[in-house]
Legacy VTK file of the C-alpha trace (Angstrom):
# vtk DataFile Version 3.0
C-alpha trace
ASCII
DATASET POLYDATA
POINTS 280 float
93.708 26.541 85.450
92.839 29.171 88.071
93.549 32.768 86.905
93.822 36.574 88.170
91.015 38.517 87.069
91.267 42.934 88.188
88.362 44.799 87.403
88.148 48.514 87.672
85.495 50.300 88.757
83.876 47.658 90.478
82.095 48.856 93.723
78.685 49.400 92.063
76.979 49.306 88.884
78.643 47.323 85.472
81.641 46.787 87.050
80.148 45.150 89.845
77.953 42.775 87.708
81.134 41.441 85.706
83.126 40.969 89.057
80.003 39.154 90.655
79.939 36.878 87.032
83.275 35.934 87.146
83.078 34.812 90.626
79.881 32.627 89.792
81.201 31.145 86.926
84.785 30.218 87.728
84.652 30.252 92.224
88.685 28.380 91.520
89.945 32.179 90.216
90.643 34.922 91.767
88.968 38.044 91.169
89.705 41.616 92.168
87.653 44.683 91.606
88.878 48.263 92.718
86.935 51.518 94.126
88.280 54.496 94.515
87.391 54.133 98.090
88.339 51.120 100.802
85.423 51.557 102.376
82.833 51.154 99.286
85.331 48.469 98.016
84.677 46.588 101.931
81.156 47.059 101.462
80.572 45.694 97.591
82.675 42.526 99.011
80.704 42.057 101.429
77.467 41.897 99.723
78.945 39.153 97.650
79.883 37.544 100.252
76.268 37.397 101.212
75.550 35.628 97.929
78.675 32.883 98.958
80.592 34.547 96.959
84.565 35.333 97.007
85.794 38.392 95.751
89.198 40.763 96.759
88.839 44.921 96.445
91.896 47.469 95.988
91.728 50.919 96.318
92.560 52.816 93.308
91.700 55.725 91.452
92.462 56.439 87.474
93.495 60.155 88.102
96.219 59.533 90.784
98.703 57.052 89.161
100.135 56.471 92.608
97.691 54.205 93.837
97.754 52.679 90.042
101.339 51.804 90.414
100.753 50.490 94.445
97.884 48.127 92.783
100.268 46.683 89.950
103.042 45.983 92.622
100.774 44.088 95.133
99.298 42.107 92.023
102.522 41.441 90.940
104.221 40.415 94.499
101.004 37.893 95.351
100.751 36.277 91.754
103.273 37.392 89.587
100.852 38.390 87.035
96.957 38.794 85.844
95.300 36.865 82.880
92.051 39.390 82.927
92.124 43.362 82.916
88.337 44.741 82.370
88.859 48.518 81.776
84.971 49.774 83.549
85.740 52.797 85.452
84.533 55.657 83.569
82.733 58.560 84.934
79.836 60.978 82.980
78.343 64.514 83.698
74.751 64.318 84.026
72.663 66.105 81.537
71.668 68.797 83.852
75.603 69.524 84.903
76.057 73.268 84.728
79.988 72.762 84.491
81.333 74.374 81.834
81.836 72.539 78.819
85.688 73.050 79.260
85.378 71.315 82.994
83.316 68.599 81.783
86.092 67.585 78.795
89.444 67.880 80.940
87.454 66.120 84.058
85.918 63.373 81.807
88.837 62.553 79.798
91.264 62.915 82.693
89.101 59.202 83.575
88.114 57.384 80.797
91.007 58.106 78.630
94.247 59.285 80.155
93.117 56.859 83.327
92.427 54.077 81.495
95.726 54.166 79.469
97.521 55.073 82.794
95.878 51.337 84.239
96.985 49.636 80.303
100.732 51.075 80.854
101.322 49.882 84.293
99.696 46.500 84.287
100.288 45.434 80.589
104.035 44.513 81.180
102.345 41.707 83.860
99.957 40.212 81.724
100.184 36.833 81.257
100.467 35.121 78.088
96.704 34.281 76.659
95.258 37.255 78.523
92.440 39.190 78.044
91.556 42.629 78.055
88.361 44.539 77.962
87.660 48.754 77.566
84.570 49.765 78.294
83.158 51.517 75.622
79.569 52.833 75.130
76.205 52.650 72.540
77.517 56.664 72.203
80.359 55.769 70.560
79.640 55.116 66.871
77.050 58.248 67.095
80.076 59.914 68.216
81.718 58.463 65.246
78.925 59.217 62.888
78.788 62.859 64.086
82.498 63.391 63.312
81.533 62.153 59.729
79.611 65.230 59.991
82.368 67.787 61.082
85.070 66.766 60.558
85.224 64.297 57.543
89.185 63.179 57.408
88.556 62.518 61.161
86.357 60.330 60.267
88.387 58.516 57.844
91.308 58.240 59.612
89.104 56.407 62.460
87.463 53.964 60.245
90.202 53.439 57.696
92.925 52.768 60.173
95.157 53.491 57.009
97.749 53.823 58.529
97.259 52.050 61.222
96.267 54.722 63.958
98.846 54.424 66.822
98.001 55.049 70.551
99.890 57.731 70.506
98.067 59.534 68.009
94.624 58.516 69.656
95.840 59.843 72.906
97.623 63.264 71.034
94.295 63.964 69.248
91.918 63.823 72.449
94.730 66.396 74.185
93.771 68.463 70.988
90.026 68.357 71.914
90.430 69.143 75.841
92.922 72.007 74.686
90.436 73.049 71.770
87.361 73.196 74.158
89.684 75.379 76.511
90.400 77.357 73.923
86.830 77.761 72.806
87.957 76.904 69.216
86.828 73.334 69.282
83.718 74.070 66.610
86.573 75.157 64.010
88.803 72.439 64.915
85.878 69.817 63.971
85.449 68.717 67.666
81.457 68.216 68.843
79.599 70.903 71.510
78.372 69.071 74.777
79.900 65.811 73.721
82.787 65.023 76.767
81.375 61.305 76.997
80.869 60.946 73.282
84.527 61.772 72.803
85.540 59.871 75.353
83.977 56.371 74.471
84.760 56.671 70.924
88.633 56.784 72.060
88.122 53.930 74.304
86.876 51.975 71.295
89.927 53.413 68.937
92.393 52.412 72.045
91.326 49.299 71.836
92.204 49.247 68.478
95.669 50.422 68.816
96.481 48.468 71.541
95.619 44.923 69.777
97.430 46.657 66.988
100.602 46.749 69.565
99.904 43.086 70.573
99.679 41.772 67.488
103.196 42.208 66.975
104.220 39.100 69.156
101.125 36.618 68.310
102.450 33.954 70.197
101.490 35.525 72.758
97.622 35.005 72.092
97.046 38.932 73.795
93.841 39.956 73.009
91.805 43.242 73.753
88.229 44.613 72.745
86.256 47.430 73.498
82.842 46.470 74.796
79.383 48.174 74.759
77.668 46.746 77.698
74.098 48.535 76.614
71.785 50.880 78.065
71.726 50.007 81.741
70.125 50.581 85.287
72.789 52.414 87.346
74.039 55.734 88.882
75.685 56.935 85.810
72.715 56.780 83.656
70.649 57.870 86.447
68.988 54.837 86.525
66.681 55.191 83.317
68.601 52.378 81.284
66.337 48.914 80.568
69.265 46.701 81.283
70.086 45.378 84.645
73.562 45.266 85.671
74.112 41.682 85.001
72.697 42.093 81.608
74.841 44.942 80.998
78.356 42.863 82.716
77.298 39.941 79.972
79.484 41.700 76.744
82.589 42.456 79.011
82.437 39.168 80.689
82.124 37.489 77.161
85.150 39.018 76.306
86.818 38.468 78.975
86.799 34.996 78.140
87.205 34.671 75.284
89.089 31.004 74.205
92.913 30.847 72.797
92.618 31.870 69.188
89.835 33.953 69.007
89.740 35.613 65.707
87.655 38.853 68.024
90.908 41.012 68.605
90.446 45.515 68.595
86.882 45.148 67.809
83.824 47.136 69.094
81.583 44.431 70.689
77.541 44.659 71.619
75.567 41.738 72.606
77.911 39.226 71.859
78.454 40.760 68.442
81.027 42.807 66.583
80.158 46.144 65.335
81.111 47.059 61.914
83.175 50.636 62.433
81.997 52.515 60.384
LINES 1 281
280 0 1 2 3 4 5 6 7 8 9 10 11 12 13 14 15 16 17 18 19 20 21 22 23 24 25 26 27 28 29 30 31 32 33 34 35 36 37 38 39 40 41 42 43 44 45 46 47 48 49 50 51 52 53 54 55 56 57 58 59 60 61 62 63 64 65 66 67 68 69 70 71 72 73 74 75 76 77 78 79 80 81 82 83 84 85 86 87 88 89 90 91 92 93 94 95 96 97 98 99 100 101 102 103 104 105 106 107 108 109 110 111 112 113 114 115 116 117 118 119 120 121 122 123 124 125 126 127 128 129 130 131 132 133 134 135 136 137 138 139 140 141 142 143 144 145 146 147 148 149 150 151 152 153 154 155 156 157 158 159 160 161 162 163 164 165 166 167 168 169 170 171 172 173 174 175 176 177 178 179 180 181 182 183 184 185 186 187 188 189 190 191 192 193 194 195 196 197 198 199 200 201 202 203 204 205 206 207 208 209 210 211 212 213 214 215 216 217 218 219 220 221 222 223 224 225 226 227 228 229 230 231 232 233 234 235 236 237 238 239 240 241 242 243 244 245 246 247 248 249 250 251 252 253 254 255 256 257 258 259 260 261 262 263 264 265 266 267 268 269 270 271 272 273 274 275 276 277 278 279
């Protein structure tokens, strides 16, 4: 059965690599990646082109939920719905950014939380039934995690625990609470890290995940399934090119996931290398 695959993020680097796997392994589907540009989206299709392959780009950008909601509306016009939703675009600071720590948490979350949860609420309601859906996560994540065991302990427990089950909206409420604390310059009180925007960031991704199966698993019929994904230490701009991994090596976790087969018993789990990662 040919499905609808959207991938975010996907001009260059991981997000590339998973669009460019997709296409090689199943050439009956159709596969979309976006950029936040038309003109770098025209130029990553063309180079697959070059390697026979088909892909479609849309122009979309996590912090303006305009072109978010154009992208769900032509998705939904032309097929009626999507079966795969890969979550990549993400930005990072480098290490030698001289933003202030205050820019660096509103800009990075702004992305790889609030914009990723912006793409989950507008396409979610067109997923089909057996789809599957992938966040990008990170290797910084459970540091992140184990440096919150350090500062702020109940934190901690509340992310591992998941007793009570930790809703979206509390995920979402508690990383306004770190942007607002870093503002405020009262974050170190508050239990929040110094110099850790990505940090923060990926360990929500991995905790939205979470939630979001959480919301899914409501109505199992369904067969909804979502995972956060470490795709490793790899080759590209963001890491400024000092990661080991190349980017199909890095696309291999979120592309595992992204297919995974009706049933799978891998639902709101942290996944590297094929594996899941015990949260704790």
């Amino acid at each position: 059965m040919s499905k609808i695959a959207l991938v975010t993020g996907a001009n260059q680097g991981i997000g590339f690599g998973v669009v460019r796997r997709l296409c090689k392994e199943h050439p009956t589907w159709t596969v979309y990646g976006t950029s936040r540009s038309a003109a770098n989206g025209e130029e990553a299709r063309k180079k697959l082109e070059a390697e026979g392959l088909t892909a479609k780009y849309l122009e979309a950008d996590l912090t303006k939920a305009d072109t978010i909601v154009a992208m769900k509306e032509k998705l939904l016009k032309e097929h009626g719905g999507i079966d795969i939703l890969v979550n990549n675009a993400g930005i990072a600071f480098k290490n030698t950014a001289t933003d202030p720590y205050a820019v660096q948490a509103e800009v990075t979350l702004q992305t790889n939380v609030f914009g990723t949860h912006t793409v989950c609420e507008q396409l979610f309601p067109i997923l089909r039934d057996g789809a599957r859906v992938v966040i990008l996560s990170s290797m910084i994540a459970p540091m992140a995690l184990h440096k919150t065991k350090k500062i702020c302990p109940s934190r901690y427990e509340a992310y591992i625990k998941n007793d009570p089950p930790m809703t979206l909206e509390t995920v979402l409420n508690l990383m306004r609470e770190f942007v607002s604390s870093v503002k405020a310059g009262d974050h170190a009180q508050k239990g929040w890290p110094d110099n850790s925007a990505y940090g923060t960031s990926k360990l929500a991704n991995t905790v939205m995940a979470r939630a979001y199966q959480q919301q899914f698993s409501s109505t199992p019929e369904r067969d909804i399934v979502v995972n956060a994904a470490d795709p490793g230490y790899v080759n590209t701009s963001m890491s400024s090119h000092k990661g080991p991994l190349t980017i199909d090596e890095g696309a291999d976790t979120p592309y595992y996931l992204a297919v995974l087969p009706p049933n799978t018993p891998i639902k709101g789990q942290h996944v590297a290398k094929r594996k899941v990662v015990e949260w704790k």
